[in-house]
C-alpha positions in Angstrom: 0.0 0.0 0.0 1.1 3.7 -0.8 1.7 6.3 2.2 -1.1 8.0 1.1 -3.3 5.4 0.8 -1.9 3.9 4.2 -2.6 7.6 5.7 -5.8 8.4 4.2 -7.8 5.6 4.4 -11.4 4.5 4.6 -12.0 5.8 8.4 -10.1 9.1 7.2 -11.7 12.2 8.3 -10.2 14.8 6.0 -11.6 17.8 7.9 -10.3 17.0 10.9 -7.0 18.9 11.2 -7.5 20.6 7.9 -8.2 24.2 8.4 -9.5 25.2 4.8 -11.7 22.6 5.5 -12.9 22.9 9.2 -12.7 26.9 9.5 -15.4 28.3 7.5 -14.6 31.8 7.1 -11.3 30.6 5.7 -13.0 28.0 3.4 -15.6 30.8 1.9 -12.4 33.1 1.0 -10.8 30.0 -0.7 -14.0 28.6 -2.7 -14.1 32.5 -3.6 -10.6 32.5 -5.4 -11.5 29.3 -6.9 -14.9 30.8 -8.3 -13.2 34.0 -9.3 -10.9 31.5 -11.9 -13.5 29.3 -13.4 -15.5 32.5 -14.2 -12.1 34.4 -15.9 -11.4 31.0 -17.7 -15.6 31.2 -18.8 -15.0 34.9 -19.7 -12.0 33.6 -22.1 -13.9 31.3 -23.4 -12.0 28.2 -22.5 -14.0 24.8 -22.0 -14.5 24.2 -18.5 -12.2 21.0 -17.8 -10.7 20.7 -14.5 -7.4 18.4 -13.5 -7.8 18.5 -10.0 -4.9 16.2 -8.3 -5.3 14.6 -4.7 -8.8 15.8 -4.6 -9.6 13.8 -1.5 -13.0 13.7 -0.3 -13.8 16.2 -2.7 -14.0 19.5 -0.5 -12.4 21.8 -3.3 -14.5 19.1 -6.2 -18.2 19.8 -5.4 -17.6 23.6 -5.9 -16.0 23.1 -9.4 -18.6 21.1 -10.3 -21.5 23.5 -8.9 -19.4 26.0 -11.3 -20.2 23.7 -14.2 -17.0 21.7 -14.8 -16.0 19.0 -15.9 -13.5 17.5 -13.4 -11.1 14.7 -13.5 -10.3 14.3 -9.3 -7.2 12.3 -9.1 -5.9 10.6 -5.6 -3.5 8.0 -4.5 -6.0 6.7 -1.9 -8.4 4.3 -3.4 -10.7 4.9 -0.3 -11.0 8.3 -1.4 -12.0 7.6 -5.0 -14.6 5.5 -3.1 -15.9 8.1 -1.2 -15.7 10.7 -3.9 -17.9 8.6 -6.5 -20.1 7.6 -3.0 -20.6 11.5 -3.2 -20.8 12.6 -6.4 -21.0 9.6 -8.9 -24.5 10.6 -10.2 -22.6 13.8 -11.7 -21.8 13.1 -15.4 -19.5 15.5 -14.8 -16.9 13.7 -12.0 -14.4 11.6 -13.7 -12.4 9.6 -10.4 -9.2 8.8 -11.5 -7.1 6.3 -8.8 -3.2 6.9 -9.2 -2.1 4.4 -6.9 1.7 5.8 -7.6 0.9 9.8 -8.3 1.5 9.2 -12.1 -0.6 11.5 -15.0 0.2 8.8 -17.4 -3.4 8.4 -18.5 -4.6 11.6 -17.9 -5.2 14.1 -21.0 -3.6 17.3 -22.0 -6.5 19.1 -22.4 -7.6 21.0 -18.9 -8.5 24.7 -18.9 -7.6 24.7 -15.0 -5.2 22.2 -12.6 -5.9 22.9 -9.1 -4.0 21.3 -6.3 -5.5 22.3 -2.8 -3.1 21.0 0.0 -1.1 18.7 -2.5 2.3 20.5 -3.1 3.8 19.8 0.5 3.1 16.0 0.0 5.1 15.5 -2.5 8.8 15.4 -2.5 9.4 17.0 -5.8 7.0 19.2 -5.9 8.5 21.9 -8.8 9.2 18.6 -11.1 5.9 17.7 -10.5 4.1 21.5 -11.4 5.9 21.4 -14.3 4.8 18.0 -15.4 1.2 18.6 -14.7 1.2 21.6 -16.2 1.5 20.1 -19.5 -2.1 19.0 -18.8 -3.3 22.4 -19.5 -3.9 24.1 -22.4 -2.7 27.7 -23.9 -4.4 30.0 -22.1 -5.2 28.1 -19.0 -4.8 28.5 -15.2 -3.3 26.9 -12.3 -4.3 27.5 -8.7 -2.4 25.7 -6.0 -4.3 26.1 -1.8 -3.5 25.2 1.5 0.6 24.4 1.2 2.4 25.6 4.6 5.1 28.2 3.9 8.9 28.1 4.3 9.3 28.3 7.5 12.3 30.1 8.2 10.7 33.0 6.2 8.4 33.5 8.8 9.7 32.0 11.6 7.1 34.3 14.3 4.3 32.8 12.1 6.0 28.9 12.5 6.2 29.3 16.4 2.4 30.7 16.6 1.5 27.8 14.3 3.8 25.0 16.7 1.9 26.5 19.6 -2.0 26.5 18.1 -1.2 22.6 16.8 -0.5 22.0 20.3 -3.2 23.7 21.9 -5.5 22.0 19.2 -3.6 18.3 19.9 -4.5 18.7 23.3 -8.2 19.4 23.0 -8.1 16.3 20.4 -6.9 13.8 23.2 -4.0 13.2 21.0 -1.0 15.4 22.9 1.3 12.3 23.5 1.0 11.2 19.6 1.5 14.8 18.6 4.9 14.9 21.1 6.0 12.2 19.8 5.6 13.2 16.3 7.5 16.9 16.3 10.1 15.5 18.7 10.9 12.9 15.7 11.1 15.9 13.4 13.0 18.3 15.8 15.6 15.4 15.4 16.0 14.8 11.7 14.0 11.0 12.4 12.4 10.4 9.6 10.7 6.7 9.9 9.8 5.5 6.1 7.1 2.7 7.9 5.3 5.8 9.5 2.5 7.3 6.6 2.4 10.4 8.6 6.1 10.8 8.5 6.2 9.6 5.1 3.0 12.1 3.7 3.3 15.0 5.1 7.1 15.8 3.7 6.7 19.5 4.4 7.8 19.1 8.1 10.7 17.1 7.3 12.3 19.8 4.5 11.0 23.1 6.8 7.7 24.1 4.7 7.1 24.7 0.7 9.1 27.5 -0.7 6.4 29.6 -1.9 8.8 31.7 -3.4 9.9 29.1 -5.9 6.5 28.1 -6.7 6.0 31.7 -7.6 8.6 32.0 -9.8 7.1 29.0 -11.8 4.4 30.1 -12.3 5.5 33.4 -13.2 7.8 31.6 -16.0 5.2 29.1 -16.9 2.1 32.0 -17.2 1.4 35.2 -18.4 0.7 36.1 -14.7 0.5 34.6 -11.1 -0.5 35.8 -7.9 1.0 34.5 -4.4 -1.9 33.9 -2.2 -0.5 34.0 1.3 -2.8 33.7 4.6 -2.9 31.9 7.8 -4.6 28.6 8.6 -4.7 26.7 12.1 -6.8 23.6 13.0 -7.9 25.5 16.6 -10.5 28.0 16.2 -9.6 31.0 18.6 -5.7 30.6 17.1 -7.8 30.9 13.7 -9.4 34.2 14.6 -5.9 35.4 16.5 -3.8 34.4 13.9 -6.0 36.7 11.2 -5.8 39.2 13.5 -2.1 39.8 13.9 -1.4 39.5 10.6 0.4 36.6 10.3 1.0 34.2 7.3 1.6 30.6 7.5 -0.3 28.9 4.6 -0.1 30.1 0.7 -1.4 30.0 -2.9 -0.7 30.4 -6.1 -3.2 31.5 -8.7 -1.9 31.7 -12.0 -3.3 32.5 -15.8 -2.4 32.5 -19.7 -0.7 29.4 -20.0 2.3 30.0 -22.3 3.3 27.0 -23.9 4.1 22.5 -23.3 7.7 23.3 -24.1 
């Protein structure tokens, strides 16, 4: 079995600890920069075909489909495809795609939009892999990338507010030892390749996704692109604080005019 698989399997709740998911406020800003896209794309006059890769439970899905795409949801977790065809199977418009090993090999180059919502900082090469799906999309198109933790040592007040709210939030979960045990691995440089959480969530072992670089992608690979940053935390009241002070901790990237498959 794949990490991801291993990690996110059929008792998975994917809201739990996901903050784009759980907070609402934050979710309504984020299904608002995905709206904003499909409706630029509709004003260009590009078909509405969306790649969307590790599309989970289909959180970010069921609003690209109320939009009126057509979306191809790819995950490494067959429980997932499962549950998203459980979900929204009845909608000619869903196309569930398992990738047991993250491959596009049998997806099509023909997507007005690829959207990846909390995808880049589980995988390892995550600039080979934007560039290879990119080739999915067409001149023209869009990318919009949600929900990826930041370098950290860019914002290192932000990554200390963020240690302290997971905490707080681990501790109201009934899950503080587990949650020790886990960042005191990573404060060492222990990385265990038969633990799925070690092994899917990369962005702790390699300090965050460098937003920066991702930028800079997109900025080569489009006419234009956007950095998206905010802050996210699984605990409410850290939530609200967080927004507050100002700080950032999670990014995105919205980016349009696809230049070229070169």
């Amino acid at each position: 079995m794949n990490p991801q698989e291993a990690y996110y399997h059929s008792g998975i709740d994917y809201r739990r600890g996901s903050p784009h998911l759980a907070q609402p406020a934050l979710h309504d800003r984020l299904v608002e920069v995905l709206r904003g896209t499909v409706h630029r794309l509709a004003e260009q006059g590009l078909p509405l075909r969306v790649l969307e890769i590790g599309a989970g439970h289909g959180g970010f899905t069921m609003h690209a489909l109320a939009l009126g795409c057509d979306v191809t949801a790819v995950d490494m977790s067959r429980p997932s495809i499962e549950e998203l065809q459980r979900r929204f199977g009845t909608n000619p418009k869903l196309h569930a795609l398992y990738a047991p090993d993250g491959k596009l090999r049998h997806v099509d180059a023909d997507y007005s939009l690829l959207m990846c919502v909390s995808v880049l900082h589980h995988i390892p090469d995550y600039m080979g892999f934007l560039s290879e799906a990119s080739r999915r999309i067409v001149r023209g198109g869009a990318l919009l990338t949600l929900q990826d933790p930041v370098w950290y040592s860019r914002h290192p007040a932000a990554h200390r507010a963020e240690r302290a709210a997971y905490f707080a939030w681990r501790l109201r979960q009934g899950s503080l030892v587990e949650g020790l045990q886990t960042r005191l691995r990573r404060m060492r440089g222990a990385f265990d390749e038969t633990n799925p959480r070690d092994t899917v969530e990369y962005h702790v072992v390699r300090d965050g996704v460098d937003e920066e670089s991702v930028l800079s992608f997109a900025r080569g690979a489009f006419d234009e692109a956007t950095l998206i940053p905010y802050w996210s935390s699984q605990l409410g009241v850290a939530q609200r604080l967080g927004e507050r002070l100002g700080f950032h901790n999670s990014f995105g990237i919205v980016a349009h005019g696809y230049k070229s498959k070169v």
